[in-house]
N, C-alpha and C positions, 0 to 999 in steps of 0.2 A: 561511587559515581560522582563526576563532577556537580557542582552546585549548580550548573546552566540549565536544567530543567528541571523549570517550576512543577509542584503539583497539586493541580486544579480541584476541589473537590465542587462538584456537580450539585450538591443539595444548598452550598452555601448561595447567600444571595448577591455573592460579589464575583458570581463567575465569570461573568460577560466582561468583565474588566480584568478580571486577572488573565481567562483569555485572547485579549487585548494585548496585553503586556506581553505575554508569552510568546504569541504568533509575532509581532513587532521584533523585537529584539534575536528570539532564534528559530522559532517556526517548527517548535518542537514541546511538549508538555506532555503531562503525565493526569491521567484522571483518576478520583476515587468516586464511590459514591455511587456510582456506573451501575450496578442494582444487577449486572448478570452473574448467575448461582455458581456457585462456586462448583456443586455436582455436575456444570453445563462444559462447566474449564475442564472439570476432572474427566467427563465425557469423550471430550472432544481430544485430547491432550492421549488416552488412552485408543484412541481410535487410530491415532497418525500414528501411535509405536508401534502397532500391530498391522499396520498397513507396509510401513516402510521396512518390516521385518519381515515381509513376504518374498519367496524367491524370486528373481527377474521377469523370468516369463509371467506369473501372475500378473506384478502389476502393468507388464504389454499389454494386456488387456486392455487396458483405461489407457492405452495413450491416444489423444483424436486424433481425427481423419488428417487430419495437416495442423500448422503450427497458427494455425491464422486461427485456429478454433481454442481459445483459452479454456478448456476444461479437461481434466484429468490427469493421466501422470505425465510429469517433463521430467526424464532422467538425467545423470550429474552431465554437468558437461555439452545441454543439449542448446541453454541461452548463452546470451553476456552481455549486461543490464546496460552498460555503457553505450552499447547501440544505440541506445535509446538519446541519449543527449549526441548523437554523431559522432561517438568515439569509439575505433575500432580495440579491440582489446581480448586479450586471450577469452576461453570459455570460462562460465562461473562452474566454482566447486560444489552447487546444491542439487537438490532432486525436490520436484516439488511435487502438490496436488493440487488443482481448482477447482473449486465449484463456483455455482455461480445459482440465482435464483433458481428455485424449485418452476421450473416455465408451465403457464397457460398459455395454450395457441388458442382459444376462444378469445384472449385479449389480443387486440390487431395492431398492438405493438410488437408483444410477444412473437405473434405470426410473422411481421415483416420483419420480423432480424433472426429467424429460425436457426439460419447459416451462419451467425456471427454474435451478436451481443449477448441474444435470446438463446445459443444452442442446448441442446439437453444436455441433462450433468450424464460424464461418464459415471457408473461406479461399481465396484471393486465386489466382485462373490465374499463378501465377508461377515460375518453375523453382526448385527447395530451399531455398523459404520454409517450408513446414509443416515439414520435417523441421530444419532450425534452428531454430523456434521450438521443437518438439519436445522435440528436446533440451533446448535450455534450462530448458525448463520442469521437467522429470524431475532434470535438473541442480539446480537451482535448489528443487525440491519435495521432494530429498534432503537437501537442507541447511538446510531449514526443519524438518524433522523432528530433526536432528542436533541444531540451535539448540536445540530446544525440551526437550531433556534437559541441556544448559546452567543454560537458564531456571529449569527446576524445581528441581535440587540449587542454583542461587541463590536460591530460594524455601525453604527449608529441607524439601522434599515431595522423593519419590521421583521416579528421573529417568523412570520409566518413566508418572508422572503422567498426562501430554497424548497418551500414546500411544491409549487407545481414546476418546478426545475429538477425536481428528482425524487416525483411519484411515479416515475420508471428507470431508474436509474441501473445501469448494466453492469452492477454491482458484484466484485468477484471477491472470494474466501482462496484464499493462496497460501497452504501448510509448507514450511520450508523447514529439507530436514538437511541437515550441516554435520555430515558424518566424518572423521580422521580416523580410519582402523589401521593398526597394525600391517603394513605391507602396503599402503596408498602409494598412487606414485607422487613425483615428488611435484611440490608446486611451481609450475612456471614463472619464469620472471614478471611480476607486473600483473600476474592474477589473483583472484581474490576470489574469497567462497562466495561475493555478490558482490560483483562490479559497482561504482560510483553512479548515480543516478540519484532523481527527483523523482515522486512521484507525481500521477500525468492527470488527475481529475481534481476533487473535492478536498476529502480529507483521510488518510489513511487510521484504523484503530488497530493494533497492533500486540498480540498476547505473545510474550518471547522469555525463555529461559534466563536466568541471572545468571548467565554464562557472558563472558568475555566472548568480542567479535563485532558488536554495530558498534558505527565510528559515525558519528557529524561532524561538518564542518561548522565551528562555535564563528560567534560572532568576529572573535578575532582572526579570523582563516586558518584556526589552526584543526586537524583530525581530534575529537577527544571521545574517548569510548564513554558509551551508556548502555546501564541495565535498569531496569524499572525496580520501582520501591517495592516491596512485597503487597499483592491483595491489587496492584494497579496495572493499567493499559497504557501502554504509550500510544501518542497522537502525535501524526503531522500533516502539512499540509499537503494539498497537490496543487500542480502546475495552476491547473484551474482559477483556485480560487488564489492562486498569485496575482493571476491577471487579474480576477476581477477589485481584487484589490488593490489593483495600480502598483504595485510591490510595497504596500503600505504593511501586508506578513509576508513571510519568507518561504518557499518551496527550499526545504532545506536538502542540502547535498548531503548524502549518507552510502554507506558502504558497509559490507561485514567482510573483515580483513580474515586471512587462516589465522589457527591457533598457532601458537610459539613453542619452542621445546619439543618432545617427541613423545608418542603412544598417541592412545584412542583420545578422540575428544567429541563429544556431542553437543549440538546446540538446534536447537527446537524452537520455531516462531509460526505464529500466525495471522498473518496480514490482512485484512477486511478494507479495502478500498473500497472508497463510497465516491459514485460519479456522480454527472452530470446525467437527464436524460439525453441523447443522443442530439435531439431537435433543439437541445435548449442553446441559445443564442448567447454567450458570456462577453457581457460587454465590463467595462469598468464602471463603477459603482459611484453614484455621485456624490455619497461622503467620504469619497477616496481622491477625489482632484480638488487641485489649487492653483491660484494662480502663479506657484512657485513651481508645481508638483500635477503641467496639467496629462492628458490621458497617455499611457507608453504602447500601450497593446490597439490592434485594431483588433473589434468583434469576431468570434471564430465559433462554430456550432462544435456542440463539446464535442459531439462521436468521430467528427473528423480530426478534431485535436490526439482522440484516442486511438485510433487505429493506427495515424501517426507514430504515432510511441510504440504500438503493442509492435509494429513492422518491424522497426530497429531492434527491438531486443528478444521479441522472437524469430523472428524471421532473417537476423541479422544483414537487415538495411541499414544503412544508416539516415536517423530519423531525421524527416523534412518540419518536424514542430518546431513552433517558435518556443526558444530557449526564454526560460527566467532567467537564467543564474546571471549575469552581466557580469562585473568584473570578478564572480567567483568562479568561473570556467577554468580558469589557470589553475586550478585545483584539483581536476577530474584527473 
């Protein structure tokens, strides 16, 4: 793996500046230290292989009522991520699964997004699948809160910042399985197993096979593959917190290109984006402007930022978000 991303470990006391460093420069890091069990990985990791080995019709099951509803199964060929920053572009090569907070409708957030942020998880007739994604997710939606008091004391803001901006935050667990078997058809020009895109809220944590396939764009503009160090999460950022830091970090451009050569190839990821609550208002942060460097973004309430995005690359609109990438666009 190239030397471009740093790895943070979470218990030392220079993390706020190392992820400082890291979100500045490429907007990508690796964390240790991260405290979830390793039987929680092994859980969750055994759960997606036994789901995605199920015959088609099962997982029909779980697929939601329409594509505006993120939970359940999305078959190969069903998105294409590009959408999402306005680029029209063949379909991607994955199949995923979403879940999303375990919902109360007694909480009257919960209740008013029933049909949308808040929908019930679909899930799958299959023996201690829910309760391994479960966990992980709570696992996993602990240490996005933990990160994000990191973030902030590296922002020079109080750690406790992000805390009522995403005590409901519409936070989705999105298993991506990256399958090449024998007799695939063949890849189209200019597609990929996941199109080019940012991601569109906080911050993404990321558990993915050391298989060849995600590609960043480095600081130099160039594509360079990454796999995480063994025992670690990759981190990046989202749109979100681009703006509110005036592009002081990076919403980095990433992709996972097909494999090369021929036969079966697998590659196995899972993505934990952490939002915004819906209401929360992201303006730019006022140890992020200068008088050299003053505000780029006007304010935008994060859920509209969000559906924005979810439109393009599920529903294959082309998204009306405000782009970060600025002169990195010519890259998509």
């Amino acid at each position: 793996m190239p030397d471009v991303i740093p790895v943070v470990d979470l218990a030392d006391a220079s993390a706020a500046s190392a992820v400082d460093d890291a979100c500045s420069r490429i907007g990508f890091f690796q964390i240790a230290g991260h405290g979830v069990p390793d039987d929680v990985i092994a859980g969750l990791l055994d759960a997606m292989d036994r789901f995605f080995a199920l015959p088609e019709e099962r997982k029909r099951a779980v697929v939601p009522p329409s594509m505006a509803i993120n939970r359940g199964w999305s078959p190969v060929g069903k998105e294409s991520l590009a959408y999402s920053l306005g680029v029209e572009a063949p379909p991607d090569l994955f199949e995923a699964f979403n879940t999303g907070h375990e919902v109360d409708y007694t909480d009257p957030v919960h209740a008013a997004h029933r049909d949308g942020f808040f929908a019930p998880n679909l899930w799958p007739e299959l023996a201690g699948f829910r309760e391994a994604f479960v966990t992980y997710f709570d696992e996993v939606a602990a240490l996005a809160h933990r990160l994000t008091r990191v973030v902030a004391a590296g922002l020079g803001m109080p750690e406790t910042f992000f805390v009522d901006k995403t005590d409901h935050s519409p936070d989705v667990l999105r298993v991506n399985w990256y399958q090449r078997a024998d007799g695939s058809v063949p890849v189209l020009p200019g597609q990929q197993r996941m199109g080019a895109h940012t991601d569109y809220g906080v911050l993404t944590i990321l558990l993915a096979d050391r298989v060849p396939g995600l590609e960043i764009v480095a600081p130099g503009g160039d594509w360079v593959g990454v796999q995480p160090e063994p025992g670690c999460f990759l981190v990046n950022l989202g749109d979100l917190l681009a703006q509110w830091t005036n592009d002081r970090w990076r919403s980095t451009l990433h992709r996972v290109v097909p494999p090369t050569g021929e036969g079966e190839c697998l590659r196995r990821s899972a993505a934990f984006f952490h939002e915004a609550n819906s209401d929360a208002l992201v303006e730019v942060l006022p140890t992020c402007v200068t008088a050299d460097r003053p505000a780029r973004y006007e304010p935008v309430l994060a859920g509209d930022h969000l559906l924005a995005k979810l439109r393009g690359s599920r529903e294959l609109e082309r998204s009306t978000a405000v782009s970060t990438l600025g002169e990195r666009a010519n890259v998509v």
